[in-house]
C-alpha positions as CSV (number, residue, x, y, z in Angstrom):
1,X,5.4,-23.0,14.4
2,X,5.2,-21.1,17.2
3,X,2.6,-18.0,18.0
4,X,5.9,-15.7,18.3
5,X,7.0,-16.9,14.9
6,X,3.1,-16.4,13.5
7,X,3.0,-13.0,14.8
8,X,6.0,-12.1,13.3
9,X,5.5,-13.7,9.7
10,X,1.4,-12.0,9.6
11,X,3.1,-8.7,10.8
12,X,5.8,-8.6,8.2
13,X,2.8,-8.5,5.6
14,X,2.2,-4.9,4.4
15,X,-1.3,-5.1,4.3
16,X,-1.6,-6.1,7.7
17,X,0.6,-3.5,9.5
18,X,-1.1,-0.8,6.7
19,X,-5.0,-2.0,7.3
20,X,-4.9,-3.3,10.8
21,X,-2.0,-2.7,12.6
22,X,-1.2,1.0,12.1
23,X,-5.2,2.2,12.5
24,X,-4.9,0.2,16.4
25,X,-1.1,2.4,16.4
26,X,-2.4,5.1,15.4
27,X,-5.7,5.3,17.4
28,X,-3.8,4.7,20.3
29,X,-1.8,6.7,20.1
30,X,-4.4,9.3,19.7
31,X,-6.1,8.4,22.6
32,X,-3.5,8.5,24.8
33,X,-2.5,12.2,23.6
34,X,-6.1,13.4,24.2
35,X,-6.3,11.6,28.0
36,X,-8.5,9.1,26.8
37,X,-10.4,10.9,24.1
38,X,-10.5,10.3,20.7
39,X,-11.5,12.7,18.0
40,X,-12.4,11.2,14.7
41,X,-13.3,13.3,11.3
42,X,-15.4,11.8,9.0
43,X,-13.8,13.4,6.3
44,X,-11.0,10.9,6.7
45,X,-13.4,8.2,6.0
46,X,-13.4,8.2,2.0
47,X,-9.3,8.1,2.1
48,X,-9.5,5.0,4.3
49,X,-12.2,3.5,2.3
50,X,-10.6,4.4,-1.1
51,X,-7.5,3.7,-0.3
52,X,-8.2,-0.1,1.0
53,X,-10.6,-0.4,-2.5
54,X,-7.5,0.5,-4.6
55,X,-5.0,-1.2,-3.1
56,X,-7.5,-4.4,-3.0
57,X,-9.0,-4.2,-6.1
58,X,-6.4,-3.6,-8.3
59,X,-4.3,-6.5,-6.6
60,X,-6.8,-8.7,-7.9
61,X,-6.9,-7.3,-11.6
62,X,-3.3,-8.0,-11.0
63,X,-4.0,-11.0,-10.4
64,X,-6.6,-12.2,-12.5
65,X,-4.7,-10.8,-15.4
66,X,-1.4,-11.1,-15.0
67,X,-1.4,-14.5,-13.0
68,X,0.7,-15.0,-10.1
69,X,0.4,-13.8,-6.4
70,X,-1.3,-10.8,-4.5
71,X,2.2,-9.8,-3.4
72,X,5.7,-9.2,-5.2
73,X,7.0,-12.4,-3.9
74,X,5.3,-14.4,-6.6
75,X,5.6,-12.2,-9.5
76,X,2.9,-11.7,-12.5
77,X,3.8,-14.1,-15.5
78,X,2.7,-11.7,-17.7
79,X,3.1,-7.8,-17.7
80,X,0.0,-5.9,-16.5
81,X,-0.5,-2.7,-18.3
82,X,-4.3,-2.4,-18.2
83,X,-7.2,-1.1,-15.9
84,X,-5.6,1.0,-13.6
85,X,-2.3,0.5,-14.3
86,X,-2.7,2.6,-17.2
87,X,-2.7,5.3,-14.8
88,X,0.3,4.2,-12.5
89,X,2.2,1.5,-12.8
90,X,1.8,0.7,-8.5
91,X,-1.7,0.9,-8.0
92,X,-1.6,-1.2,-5.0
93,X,1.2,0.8,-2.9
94,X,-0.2,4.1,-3.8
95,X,-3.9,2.8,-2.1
96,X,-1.8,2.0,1.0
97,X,-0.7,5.9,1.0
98,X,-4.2,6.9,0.5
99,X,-5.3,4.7,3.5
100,X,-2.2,6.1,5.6
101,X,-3.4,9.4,4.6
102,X,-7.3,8.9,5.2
103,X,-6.2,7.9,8.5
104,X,-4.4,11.3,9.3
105,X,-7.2,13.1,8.4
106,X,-9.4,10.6,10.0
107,X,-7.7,10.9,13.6
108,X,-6.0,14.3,12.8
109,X,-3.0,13.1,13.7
110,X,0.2,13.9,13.1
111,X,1.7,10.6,14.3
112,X,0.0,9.0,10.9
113,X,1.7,12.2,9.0
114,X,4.7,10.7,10.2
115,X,3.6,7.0,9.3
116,X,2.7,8.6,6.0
117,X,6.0,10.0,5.5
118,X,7.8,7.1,6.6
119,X,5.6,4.4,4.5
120,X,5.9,6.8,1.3
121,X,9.7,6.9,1.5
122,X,10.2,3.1,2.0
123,X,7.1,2.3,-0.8
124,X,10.1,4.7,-3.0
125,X,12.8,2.3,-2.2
126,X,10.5,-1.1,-2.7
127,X,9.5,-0.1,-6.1
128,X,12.7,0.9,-7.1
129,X,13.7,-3.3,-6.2
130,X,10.4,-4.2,-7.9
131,X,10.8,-2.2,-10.8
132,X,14.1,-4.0,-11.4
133,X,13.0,-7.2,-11.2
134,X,10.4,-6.3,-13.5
135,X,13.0,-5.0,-16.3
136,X,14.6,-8.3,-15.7
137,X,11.4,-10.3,-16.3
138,X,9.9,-8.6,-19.2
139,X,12.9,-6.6,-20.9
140,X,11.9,-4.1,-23.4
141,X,8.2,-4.8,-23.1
142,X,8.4,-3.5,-19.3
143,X,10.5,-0.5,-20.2
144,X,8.0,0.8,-22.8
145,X,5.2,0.5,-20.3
146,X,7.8,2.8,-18.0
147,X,8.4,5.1,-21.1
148,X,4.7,6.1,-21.0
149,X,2.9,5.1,-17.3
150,X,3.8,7.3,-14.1
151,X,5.5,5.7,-11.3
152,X,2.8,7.4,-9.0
153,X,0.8,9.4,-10.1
């Protein structure tokens, strides 16, 4: 495989562009706006910090109690309805719109506002496909878990 083809496949990874690649986007972009200043808020800091712990953490109650992979692509084998996911049944996405949003605040940036806006309307549209796939998985048992557990929050 070649390095292009690498590059590609570890930048179509949602974590990846969320945790690594849009902080270096964003920063940048910052800096160059500022002629080669950057000004960072520390209040940012517990979004970023929350929002990576979420999305990590409940990926791997996920996993741990539902079985299957860290990402959609290898769904849970059983339905997940526990821990945080009392609170909202897409724990994971919403900590990569915390993150997004620790990093506007973080940089004061309005480029990551736009990131933020972005990422939150295509998370919409992913769940939407996920949540479909999940009906079709677990049937009734999924759609009572819908009946009572928030999309978001």
């Amino acid at each position: 495989m070649s390095v292009k083809a690498v590059l590609l496949r570890l930048l179509s990874r949602t974590p990846v562009r969320t945790f690594i690649l849009f902080p270096l986007l964003v920063a940048a972009f910052e800096f160059a706006r500022r002629d080669g200043t950057l000004s960072v808020s520390p209040w940012g800091l517990p979004l970023l910090a929350w929002g990576y712990l979420q999305y990590w953490l409940s990926g791997a109650y996920r996993t741990r109690i539902g079985g299957g992979g860290p990402g959609i692509e290898v769904p849970p084998e059983r339905l997940v309805t526990s821990g945080i996911f009392r609170f909202t049944r897409n724990p994971m996405y919403l900590g990569h719109l915390i993150f997004t949003a620790g990093l506007a605040v973080t940089f004061r940036s309005w480029f990551a506002l736009v990131l933020l806006a972005a990422l939150a309307l295509w998370f919409d549209h992913r769940v939407r496909d996920d949540e479909a796939r999940m009906r079709e998985r677990f049937g009734a048992e999924y759609e009572a878990y819908a009946g009572r557990t928030r999309r978001w929050v």
